[in-house]
ZADREN-93444 format. One line per field, with one value per residue (C-alpha): residue number from 1; x, y, z. Coordinates in Angstrom, 1 decimal. Layout:
<tizas>
num: c(NUM ...)
px: c(X ...)
py: c(Y ...)
pz: c(Z ...)
</tizas>
This chain:
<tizas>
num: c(1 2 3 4 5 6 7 8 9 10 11 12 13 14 15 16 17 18 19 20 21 22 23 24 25 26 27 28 29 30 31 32 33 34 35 36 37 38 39 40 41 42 43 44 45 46 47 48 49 50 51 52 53 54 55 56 57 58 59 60 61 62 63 64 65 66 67 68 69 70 71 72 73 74 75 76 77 78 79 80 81 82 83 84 85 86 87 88 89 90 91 92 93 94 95 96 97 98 99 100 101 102 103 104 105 106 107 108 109 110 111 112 113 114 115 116 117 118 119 120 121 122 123 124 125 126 127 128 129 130 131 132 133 134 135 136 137 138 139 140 141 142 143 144 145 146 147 148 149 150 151 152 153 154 155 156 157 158 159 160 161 162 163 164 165 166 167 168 169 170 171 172 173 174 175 176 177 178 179 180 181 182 183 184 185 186 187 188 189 190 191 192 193 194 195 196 197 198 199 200 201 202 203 204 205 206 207 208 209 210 211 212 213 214 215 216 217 218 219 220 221 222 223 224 225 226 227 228 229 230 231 232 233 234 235 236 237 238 239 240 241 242 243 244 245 246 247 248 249 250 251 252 253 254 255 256 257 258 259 260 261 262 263 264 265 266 267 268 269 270 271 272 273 274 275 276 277 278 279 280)
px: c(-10.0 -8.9 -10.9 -8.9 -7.9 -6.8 -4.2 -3.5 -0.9 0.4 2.9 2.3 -1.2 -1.9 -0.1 -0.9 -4.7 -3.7 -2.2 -5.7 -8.1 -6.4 -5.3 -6.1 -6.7 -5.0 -3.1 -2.9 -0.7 -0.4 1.5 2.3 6.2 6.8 9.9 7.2 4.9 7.1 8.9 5.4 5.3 8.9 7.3 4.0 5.3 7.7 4.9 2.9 0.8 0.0 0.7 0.7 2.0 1.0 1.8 -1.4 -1.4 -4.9 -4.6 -5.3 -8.7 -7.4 -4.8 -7.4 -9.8 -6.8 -6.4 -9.6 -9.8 -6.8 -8.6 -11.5 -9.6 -7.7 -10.6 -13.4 -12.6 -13.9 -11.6 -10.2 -7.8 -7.4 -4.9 -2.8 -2.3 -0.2 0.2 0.6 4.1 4.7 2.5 1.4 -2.7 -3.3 -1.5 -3.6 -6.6 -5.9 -4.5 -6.8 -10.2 -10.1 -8.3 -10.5 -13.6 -12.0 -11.3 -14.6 -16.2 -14.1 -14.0 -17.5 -18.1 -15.7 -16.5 -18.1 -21.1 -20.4 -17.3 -16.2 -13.8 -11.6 -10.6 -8.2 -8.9 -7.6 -8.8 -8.0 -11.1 -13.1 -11.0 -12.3 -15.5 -18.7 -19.8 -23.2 -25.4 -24.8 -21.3 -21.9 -23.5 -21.6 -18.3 -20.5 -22.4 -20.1 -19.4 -15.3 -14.3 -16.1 -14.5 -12.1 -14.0 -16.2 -16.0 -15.4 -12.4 -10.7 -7.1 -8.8 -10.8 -8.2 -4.7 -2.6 -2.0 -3.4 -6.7 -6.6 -5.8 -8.7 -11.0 -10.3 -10.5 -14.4 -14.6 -13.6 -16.0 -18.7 -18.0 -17.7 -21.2 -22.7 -21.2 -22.3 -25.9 -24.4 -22.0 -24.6 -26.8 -24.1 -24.4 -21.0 -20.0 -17.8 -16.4 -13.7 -11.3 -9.8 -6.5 -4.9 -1.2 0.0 3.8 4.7 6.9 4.4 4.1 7.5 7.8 5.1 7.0 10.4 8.3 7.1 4.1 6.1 5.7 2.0 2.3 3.5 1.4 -1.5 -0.2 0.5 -2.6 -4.7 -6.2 -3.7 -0.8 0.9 1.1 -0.9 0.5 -0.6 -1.9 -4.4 -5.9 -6.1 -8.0 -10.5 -10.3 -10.8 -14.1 -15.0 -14.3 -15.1 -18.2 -18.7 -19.0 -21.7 -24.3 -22.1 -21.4 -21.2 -20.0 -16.3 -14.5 -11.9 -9.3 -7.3 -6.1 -8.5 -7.4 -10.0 -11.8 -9.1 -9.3 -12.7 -13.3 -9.9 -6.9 -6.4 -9.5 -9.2 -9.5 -12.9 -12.1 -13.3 -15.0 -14.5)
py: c(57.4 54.8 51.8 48.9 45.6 43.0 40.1 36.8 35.3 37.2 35.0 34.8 34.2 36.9 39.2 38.4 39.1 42.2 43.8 43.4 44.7 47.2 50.3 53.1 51.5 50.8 47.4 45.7 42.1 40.3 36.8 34.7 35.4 39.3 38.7 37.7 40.3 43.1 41.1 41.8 45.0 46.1 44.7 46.0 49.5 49.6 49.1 51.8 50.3 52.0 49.0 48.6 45.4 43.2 40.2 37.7 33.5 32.6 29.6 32.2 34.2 36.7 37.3 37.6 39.6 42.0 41.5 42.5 45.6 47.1 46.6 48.7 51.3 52.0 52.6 50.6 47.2 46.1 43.3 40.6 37.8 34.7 32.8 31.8 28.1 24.8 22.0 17.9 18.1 20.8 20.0 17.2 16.5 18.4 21.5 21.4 20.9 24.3 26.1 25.5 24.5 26.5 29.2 30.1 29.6 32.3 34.6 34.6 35.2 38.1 39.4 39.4 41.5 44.3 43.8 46.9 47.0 46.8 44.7 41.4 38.2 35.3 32.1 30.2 26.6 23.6 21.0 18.4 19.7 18.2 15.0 14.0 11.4 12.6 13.4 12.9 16.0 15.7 16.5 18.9 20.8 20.1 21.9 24.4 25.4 24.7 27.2 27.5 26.9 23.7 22.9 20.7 18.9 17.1 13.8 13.3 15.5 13.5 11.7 8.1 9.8 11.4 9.7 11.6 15.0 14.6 13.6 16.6 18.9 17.4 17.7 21.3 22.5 20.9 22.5 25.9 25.9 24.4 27.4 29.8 29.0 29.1 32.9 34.4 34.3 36.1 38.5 38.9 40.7 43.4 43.6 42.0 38.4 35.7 33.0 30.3 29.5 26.0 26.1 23.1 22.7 26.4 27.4 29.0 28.3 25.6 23.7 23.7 22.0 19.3 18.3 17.9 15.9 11.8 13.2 15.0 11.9 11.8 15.7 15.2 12.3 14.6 17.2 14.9 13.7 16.8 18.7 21.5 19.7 22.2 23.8 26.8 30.5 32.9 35.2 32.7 32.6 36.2 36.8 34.7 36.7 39.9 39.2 37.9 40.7 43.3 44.8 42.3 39.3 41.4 38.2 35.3 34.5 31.5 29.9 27.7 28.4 25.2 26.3 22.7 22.2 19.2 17.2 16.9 15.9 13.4 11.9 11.2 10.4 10.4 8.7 9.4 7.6 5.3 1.2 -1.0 -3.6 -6.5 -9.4 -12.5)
pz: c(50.3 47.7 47.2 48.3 46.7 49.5 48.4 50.5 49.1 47.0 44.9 41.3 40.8 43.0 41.9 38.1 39.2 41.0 38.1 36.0 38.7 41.1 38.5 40.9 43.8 47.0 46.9 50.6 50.2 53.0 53.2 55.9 55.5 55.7 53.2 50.6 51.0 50.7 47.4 46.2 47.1 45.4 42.1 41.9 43.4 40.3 37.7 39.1 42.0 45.2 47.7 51.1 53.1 56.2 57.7 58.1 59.1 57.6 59.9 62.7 62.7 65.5 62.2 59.3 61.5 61.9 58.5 57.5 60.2 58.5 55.5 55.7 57.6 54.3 52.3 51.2 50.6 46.8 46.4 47.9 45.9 48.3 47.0 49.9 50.4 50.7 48.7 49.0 48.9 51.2 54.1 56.2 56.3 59.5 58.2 54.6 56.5 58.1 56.3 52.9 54.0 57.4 56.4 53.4 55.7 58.0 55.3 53.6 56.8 58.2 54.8 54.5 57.3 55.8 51.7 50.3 48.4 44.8 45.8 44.2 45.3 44.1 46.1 43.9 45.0 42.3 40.1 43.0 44.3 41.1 41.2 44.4 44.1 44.9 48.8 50.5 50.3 54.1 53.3 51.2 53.1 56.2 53.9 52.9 56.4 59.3 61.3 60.9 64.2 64.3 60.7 61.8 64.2 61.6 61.5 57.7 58.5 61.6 61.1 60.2 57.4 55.9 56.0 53.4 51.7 48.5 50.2 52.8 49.9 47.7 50.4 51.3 47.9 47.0 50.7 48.8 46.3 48.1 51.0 48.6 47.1 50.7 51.3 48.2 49.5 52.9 50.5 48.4 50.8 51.3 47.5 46.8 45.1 45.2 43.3 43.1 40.3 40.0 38.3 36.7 36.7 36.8 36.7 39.8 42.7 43.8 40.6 40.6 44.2 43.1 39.7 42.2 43.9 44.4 42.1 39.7 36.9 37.4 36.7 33.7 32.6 33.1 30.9 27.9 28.4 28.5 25.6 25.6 26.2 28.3 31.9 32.3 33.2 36.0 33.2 32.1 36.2 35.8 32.8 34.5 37.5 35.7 34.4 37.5 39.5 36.9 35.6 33.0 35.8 37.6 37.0 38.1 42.0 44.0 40.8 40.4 37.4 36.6 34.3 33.9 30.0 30.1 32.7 34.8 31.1 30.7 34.1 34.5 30.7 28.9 29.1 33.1 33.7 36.2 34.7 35.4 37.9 35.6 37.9 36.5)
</tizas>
């Protein structure tokens, strides 16, 4: 049996990471939208990928875990991309809040019931997630630890705490790295690791839908003002990915890797930097 690479959301990042890590293995993409998936699937297939396509709602743990079954039935599972996600502009709070703080908790726990030893993983979170202020070490660890069906019961997470995307996407994303950080100790006892990455602004679909959008000017007053002065490419995610997942990132787990241009420099101490209230 091959050994299989899983994708969740497999839209460009995912499938730019994919092309660096699964040469002869056993490609399983799964989307929410079946359309998507098998898109995926025409384009990997005609580059030479073995692939194999299912549907999955990461909202949904009775679809991961089916997710994950189908998985290790294929083969042994030694990768798993997790890039599947909504953004600010696409979704209201509740939806974000499922969908990219539960939905990653779900996956890295079904997933790391199935992940062979030896076997590596990527959640692609975002530089939101290192824009957001600092949280108690309560917090933290309440992100980190919660068991995911009581996720979204926590009361830093309830309507009155969170009143708008951006927030509920900020949120679930520190909740990403933080999680991930927490289940490397569990993956790592089935000798497997795991790691975020926190892209910047990245051209795909997505990016495209947030520049469209009521934040598309703050977009690109990010960009101007970060070092590299430009949006980033799928490409760039993946050669991040790759050593992550590859031999040569056999030493580094539970780690987040932000791959931003600067921004996040330039916001906290550049030109995005928030002004001092001066009290006079």
């Amino acid at each position: 049996m091959r050994d299989v690479i899983v994708v969740i959301g497999p839209g460009s990042i995912g499938q730019a990471i994919a092309r660096r890590v699964s040469l002869g293995k056993l490609v399983l993409l799964a989307d929410v939208r079946a359309e998507h998936a098998d898109a995926a699937a025409r384009t990997l297939g005609e580059a030479g990928f073995e692939v194999r396509t299912a549907q999955v709602d990461v909202s949904s743990r009775e679809s991961v875990h089916a997710l994950a079954e189908l998985a290790a039935a294929l083969g042994p599972v030694k990768g798993v991309i997790h890039a599947a996600g909504v953004s600010p502009t696409q979704a209201a709070p509740e939806t974000i809040l499922r969908v990219d703080l539960y939905g990653t908790a779900v996956v890295l726990e079904e997933f790391g019931d199935v992940i062979a030893p030896g076997g590596s993983a990527v959640v692609i979170a975002s530089q939101s997630g290192h824009r957001l202020p600092a949280l108690t070490e309560a917090q933290d660890k309440a992100l980190a630890l919660t068991p995911a069906e009581d996720l979204l019961a926590l009361p830093m997470l309830q309507p009155d705490q969170v009143r708008d995307p951006l927030h509920a996407y900020q949120v679930s994303k520190r909740g990403n790295a933080l999680r991930v950080m927490a289940e490397a100790v569990r993956w790592g006892k089935r000798g497997a690791r795991v790691n975020t990455i926190s892209p910047g602004i990245i051209f795909t679909p997505l990016a495209k839908d947030e520049f469209a959008g009521p934040r598309g000017p703050g977009y690109r007053r990010m960009i101007e003002a970060s070092a590299a002065g430009r949006v980033g490419t799928p490409d760039e995610v993946a050669n991040v990915a790759a050593l992550l997942m590859g031999p040569e990132g056999g030493f580094i787990s539970g780690s987040d890797f932000l791959i931003d241009g600067g921004v996040t420099a330039a916001y906290w101490y550049g030109e995005l930097a928030p002004k001092p209230i001066q009290v006079l």
